[in-house]
N, C-alpha and C positions, 0 to 999 in steps of 0.2 A: 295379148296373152301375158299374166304375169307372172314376171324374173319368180326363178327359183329361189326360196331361202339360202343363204349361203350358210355353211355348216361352221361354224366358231373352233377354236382350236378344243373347247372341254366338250363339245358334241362330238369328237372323235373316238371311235371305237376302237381300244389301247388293245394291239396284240402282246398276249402274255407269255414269255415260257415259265414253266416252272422249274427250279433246279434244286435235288435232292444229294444226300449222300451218298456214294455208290452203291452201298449196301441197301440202300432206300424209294429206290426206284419207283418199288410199286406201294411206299408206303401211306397206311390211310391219311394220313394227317396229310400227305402233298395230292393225294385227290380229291380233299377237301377242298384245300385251300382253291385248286382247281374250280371245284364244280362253284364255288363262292363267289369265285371270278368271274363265273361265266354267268352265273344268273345274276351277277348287279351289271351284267354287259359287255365283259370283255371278250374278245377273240385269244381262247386259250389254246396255244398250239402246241403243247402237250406238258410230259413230266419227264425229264430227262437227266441223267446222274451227271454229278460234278465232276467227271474224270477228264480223263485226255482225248475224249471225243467230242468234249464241251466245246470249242474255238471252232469244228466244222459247222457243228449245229447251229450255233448263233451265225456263223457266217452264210447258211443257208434260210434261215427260217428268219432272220430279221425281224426280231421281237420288238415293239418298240420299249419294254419294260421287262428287265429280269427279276424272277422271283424266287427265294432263296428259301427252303425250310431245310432245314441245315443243325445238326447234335454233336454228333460224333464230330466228323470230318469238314468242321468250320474251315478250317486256315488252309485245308489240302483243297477244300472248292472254292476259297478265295481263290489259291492261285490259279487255277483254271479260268474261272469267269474273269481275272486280272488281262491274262491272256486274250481272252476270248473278245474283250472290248478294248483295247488297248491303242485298236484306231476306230474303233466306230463308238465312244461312249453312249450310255443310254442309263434312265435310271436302272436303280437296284436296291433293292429292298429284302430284307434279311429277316427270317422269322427264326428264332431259336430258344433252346432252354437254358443254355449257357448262358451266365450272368461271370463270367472271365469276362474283367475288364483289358487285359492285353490284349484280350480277341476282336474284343470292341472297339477299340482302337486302331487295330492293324485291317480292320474290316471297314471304318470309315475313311483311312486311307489308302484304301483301297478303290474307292470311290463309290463304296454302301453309300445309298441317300437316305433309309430309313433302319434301324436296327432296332426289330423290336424284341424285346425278351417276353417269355410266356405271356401271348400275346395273339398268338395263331387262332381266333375265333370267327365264328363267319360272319359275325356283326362289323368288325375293326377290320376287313380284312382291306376292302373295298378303299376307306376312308386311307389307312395306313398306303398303298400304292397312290391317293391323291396326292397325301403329304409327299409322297419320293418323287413322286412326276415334276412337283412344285419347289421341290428342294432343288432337284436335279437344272431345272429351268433359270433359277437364280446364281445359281453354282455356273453354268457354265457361261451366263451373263457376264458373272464377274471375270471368267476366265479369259474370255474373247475381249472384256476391255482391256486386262491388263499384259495379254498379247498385243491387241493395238498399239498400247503405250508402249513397250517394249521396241518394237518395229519402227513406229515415228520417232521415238530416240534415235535408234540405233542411223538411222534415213540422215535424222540432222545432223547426226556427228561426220555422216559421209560426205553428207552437200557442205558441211564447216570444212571437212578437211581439205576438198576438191577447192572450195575460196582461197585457202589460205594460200594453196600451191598457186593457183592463178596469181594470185597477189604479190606472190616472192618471183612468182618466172618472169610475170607478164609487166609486173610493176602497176598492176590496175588496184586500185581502191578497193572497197570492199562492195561497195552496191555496184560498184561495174564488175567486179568478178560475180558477181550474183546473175548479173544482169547475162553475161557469159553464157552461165550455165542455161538459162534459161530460153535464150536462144538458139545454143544446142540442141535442147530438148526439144524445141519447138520444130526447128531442122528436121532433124531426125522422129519427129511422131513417136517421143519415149518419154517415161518420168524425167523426173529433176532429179532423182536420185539415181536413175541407172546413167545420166548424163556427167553428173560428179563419178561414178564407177569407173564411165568410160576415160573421163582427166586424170585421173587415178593412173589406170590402169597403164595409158599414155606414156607417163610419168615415167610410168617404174621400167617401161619399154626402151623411152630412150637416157633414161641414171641423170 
């Protein structure tokens, strides 16, 4: 019998919410945008206002893409959907008539992946969530390296500082205080760097 196709990351069918101005809940242009989404194939799981009930709804409905049609009350549903993803990032894509570049701005740092101005048509609408899913993709690529980076610095200035002590208490060189820690680690079934923590820690225990 043969293996099933396996389903690629762009055969995945993107759950949508949609997010309106409070006042705008039920307005035409965000059941467009809606019904747009669903017939080029999304899983639309509804239309629901920017306010203070936004951070449950996304915590329960787990969109994989937020959708934003958005006039009046841009910067008051930034802050909400700010909220609302603050530990679960995901795209976000912005439809609006406002052409305020502050808004623009305070809206891509906010972590908008697409911001489109007059623009909400149901030809673009589709293609404009590919761009944000693909923004979004790259963006947090680069975020996750340069968290990495951040972390194996901060690792090596532990396991340098952890040598240095070995080397002034112990009187060992420096590839034998390496060597130290690494034995430690090894002892103990822990990083090299929670094993500098522990010399550290040691240290400061007995002055």
């Amino acid at each position: 019998m043969p293996a099933k196709p396996k389903l690629t990351p762009a055969a995945k069918r993107l759950a949508v919410l949609i997010v309106t101005d409070p006042e705008s809940e039920r307005s035409d242009d965000a059941h467009a945008l809606a019904q747009a989404l669903a017939d080029a194939g999304s899983l639309v799981l509804g239309v629901r206002a920017g306010d203070a009930t936004l951070p449950e709804a996304v915590a329960q409905l787990k969109p994989d893409v937020v959708v934003v049609r958005s006039n009046s009350g841009v910067r008051d549903v930034l802050e909400h959907i700010a909220v609302a993803t603050q530990h679960a990032r995901r795209p976000i894509a912005l439809f609006t008539d406002s052409e305020d570049r502050p808004t623009m701005r305070e809206a891509l740092g906010a972590g908008v992946s697409a911001y489109v101005v007059k623009g909400a048509n149901r030809e673009r609408v589709q293609s404009v969530i590919d761009v944000a899913v693909e923004r979004f993709a790259a963006e947090e690529s680069l975020r996750n390296e340069l968290a990495s980076a951040k972390t194996e610095l901060a690792d090596r200035k532990l396991i340098d500082r952890a040598k240095r002590l070995l080397m002034t208490k112990k009187s060992l060189p420096e590839p034998e205080a390496h060597r130290f820690l690494q034995d430690l680690a090894m002892s103990r079934g822990i990083r090299l760097r929670d094993a500098a923590e522990r010399v550290i820690d040691l240290e400061s225990l007995l002055g």
